[in-house]
VEXKOL-823120 format. One record per residue (C-alpha): residue number from 1; residue in one letter; x, y, z. Coordinates in steps of 0.5 Angstrom, whole numbers, plus 500, padded with zeros to 3 digits. Layout:
residues N
pos:code:px:py:pz
NUM:A:X:Y:Z
...
***
This chain:
residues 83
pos:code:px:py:pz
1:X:500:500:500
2:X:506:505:502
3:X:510:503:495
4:X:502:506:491
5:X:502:512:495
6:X:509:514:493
7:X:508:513:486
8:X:502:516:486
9:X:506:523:490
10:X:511:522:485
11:X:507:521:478
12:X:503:528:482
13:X:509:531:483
14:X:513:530:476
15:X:506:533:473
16:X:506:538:477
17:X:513:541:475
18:X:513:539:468
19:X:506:544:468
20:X:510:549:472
21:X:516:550:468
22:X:515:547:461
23:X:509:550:455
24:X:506:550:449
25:X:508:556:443
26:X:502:557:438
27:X:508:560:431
28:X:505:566:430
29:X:506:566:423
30:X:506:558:421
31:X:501:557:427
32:X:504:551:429
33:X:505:548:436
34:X:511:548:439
35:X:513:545:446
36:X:519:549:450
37:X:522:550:457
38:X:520:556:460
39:X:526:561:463
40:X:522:562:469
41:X:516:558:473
42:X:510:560:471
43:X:502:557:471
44:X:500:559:465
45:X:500:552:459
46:X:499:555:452
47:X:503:561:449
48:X:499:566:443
49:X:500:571:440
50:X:493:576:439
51:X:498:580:434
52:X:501:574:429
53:X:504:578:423
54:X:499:584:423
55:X:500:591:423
56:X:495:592:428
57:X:498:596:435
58:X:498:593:442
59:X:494:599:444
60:X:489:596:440
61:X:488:590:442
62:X:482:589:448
63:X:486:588:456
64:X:485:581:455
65:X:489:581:449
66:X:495:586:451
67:X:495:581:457
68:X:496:575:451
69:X:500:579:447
70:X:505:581:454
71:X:506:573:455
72:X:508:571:449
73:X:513:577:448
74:X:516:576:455
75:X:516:568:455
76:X:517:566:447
77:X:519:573:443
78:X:524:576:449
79:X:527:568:448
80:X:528:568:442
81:X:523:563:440
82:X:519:565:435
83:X:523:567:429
***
């Protein structure tokens, strides 16, 4: 029963800490999925850009999408990624 239970806490763990530290960029351009290891531990799974190739500004885009934008520059474009 003891041996059920640490592999039970050790699978929940190694979940828990993949979803923390690693994500999935949609290409801005190829619409593509690509996994990646992110530079710092964030809960945030999917990456995306709201902009992708258009010539539409940041101030244009509603909050939740300035919010998206803002991720995905900081976690995938500032990176060196999305190229």
């Amino acid at each position: 029963m003891k041996k059920i239970i640490s592999i039970g806490i050790f699978i929940f763990a190694s979940v828990l800490i993949t979803r923390i530290v690693c994500g999935v960029y949609i290409h801005d351009e190829f619409a593509e999925r690509h996994f990646f290891i992110k530079y710092r531990p964030s809960w945030k799974w999917t990456f995306y850009s709201p902009l992708g190739m258009s010539d539409i500004k940041i101030e244009e885009l509603s909050k939740e999408k300035q919010t998206e934008q803002k991720y995905f520059n900081e976690f995938v474009r500032d990176q060196g990624l999305s190229r």
